[in-house]
C-alpha positions as CSV (number, residue, x, y, z in Angstrom):
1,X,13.1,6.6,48.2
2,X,10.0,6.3,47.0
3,X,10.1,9.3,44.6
4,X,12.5,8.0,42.1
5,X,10.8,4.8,41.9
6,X,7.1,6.6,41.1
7,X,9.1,8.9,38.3
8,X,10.2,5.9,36.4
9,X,7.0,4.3,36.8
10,X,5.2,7.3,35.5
11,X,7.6,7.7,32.9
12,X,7.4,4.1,31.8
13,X,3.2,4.4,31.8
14,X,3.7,6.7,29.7
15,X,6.1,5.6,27.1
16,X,3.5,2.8,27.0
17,X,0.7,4.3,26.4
18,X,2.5,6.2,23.5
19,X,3.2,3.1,21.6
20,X,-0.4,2.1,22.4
21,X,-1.7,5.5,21.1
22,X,0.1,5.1,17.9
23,X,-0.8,1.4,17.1
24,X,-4.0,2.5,17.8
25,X,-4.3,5.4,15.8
26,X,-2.5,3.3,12.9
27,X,-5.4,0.7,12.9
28,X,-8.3,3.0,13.5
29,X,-7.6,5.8,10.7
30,X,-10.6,5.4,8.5
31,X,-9.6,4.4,5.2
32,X,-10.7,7.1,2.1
33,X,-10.8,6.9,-1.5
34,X,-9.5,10.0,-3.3
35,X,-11.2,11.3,-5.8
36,X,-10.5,11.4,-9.6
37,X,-9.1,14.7,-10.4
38,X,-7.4,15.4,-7.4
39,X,-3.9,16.4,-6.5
40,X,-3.4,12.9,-3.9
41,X,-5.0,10.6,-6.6
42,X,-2.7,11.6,-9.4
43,X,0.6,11.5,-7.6
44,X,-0.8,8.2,-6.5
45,X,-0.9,6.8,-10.5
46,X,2.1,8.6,-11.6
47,X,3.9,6.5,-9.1
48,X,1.8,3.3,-10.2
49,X,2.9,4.6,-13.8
50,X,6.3,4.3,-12.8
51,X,6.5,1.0,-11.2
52,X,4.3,-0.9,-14.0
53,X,6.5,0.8,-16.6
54,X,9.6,-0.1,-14.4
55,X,8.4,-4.0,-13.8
56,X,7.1,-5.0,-16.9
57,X,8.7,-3.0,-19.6
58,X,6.6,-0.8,-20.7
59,X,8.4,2.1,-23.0
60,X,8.5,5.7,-20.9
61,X,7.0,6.9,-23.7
62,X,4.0,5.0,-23.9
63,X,0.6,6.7,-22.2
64,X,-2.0,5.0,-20.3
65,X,-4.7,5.3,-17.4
66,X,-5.5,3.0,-14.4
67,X,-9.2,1.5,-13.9
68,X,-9.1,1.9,-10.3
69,X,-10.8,-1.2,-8.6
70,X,-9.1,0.2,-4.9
71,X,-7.7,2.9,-3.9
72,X,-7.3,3.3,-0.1
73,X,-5.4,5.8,1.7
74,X,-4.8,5.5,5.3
75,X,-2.4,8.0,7.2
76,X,1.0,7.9,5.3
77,X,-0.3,4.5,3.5
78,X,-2.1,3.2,0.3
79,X,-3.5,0.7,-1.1
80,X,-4.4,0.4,-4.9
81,X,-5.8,-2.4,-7.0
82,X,-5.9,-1.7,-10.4
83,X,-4.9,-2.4,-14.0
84,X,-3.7,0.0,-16.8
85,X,-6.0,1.2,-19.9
86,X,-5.0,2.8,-23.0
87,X,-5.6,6.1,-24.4
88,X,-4.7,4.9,-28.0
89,X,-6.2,1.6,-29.1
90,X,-3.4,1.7,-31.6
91,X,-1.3,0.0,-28.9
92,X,-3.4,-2.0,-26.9
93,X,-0.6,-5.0,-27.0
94,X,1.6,-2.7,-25.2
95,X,0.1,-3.1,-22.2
96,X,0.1,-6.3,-19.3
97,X,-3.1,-8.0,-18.7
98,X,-2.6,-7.7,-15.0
99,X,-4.5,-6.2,-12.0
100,X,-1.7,-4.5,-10.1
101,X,-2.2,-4.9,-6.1
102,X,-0.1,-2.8,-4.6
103,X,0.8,-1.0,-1.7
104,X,2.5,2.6,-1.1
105,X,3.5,4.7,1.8
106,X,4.8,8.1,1.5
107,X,7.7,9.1,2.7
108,X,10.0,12.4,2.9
109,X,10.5,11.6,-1.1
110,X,6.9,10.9,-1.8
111,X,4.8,8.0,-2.6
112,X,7.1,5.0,-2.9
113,X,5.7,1.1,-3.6
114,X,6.7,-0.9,-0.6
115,X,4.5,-3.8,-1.5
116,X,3.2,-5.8,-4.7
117,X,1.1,-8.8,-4.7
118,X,0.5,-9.0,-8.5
119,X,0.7,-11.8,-10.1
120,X,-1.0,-14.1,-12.6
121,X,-1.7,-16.9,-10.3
122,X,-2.8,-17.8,-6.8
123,X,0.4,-18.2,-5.0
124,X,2.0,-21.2,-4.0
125,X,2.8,-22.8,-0.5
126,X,6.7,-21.7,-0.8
127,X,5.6,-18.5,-2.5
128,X,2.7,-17.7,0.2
129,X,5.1,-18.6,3.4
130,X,7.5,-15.8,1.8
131,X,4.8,-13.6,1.3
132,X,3.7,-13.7,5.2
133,X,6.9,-13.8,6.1
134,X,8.1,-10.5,3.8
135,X,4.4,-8.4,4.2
136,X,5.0,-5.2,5.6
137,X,3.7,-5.4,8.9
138,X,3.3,-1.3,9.3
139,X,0.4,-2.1,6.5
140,X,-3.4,-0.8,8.1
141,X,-5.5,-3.9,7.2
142,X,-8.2,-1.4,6.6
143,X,-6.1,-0.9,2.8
144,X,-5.6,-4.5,2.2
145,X,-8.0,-6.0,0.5
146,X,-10.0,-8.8,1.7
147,X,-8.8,-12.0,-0.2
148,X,-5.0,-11.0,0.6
149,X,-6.3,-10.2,4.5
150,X,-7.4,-13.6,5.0
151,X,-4.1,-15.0,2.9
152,X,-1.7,-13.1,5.3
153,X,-3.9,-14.0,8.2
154,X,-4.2,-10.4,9.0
């Protein structure tokens, strides 16, 4: 009798320290910055490229450049704080006068934007209650930068 009962025990122990291990490992992957010129940091922009173009308008055609403030990458996650530059000053009114905060995760697709906190203001109550509510939980706080860590109470 006392078999069966020490098999599911084990095998719950173990199933539980599992999902330990993983929240763990999510919390305690250091945090790295990759470096200009690299293969990670460029599919990282072309995917910011993207989503700027895509949420404020900008023509496809139009070229520009991030000045990175943040760039974190942790495991399959990233976070970036940055607004885009231009490469031709003959267009500078092309671009928004935003600091993009964002935050990726790559999936079996590639990088994808699964969160953005940019705006042009401090948020509101009604606007901060949806954004703790909303947040992305599977976020490392180790990418989120420290103003929006203490807003989400994270």
């Amino acid at each position: 009798m006392k078999a069966p009962f020490f098999k599911v025990g084990v095998a719950a122990l173990v199933t539980i320290c599992a999902g330990l291990g993983t929240l763990v490992a999510r919390d305690s992957a250091t945090p790295f910055t990759p470096k200009p010129g690299t293969a990670l940091r460029k599919e990282i922009c072309d995917v910011m490229r993207h989503h700027v173009r895509s949420t404020t308008g900008v023509p496809a055609s139009r070229q520009f450049l991030f000045m990175v403030e943040s760039m974190k990458v942790s495991g399959s996650h990233c976070g970036f704080q940055g607004f885009p530059v231009n490469t031709d000053s003959s267009h500078a009114e092309d671009l928004p006068d935003l600091v993009f905060v964002t935050f990726l995760k790559r999936t079996s697709r590639g990088w994808e934007v699964i969160a953005d906190l940019t705006r042009t203001d401090v948020p509101g109550g009604v606007e901060l209650a949806r954004i703790q509510r909303t947040f992305p939980a599977e976020i490392p706080d180790a990418i989120i930068p420290d103003y929006w860590r203490r807003i989400l109470g994270r």
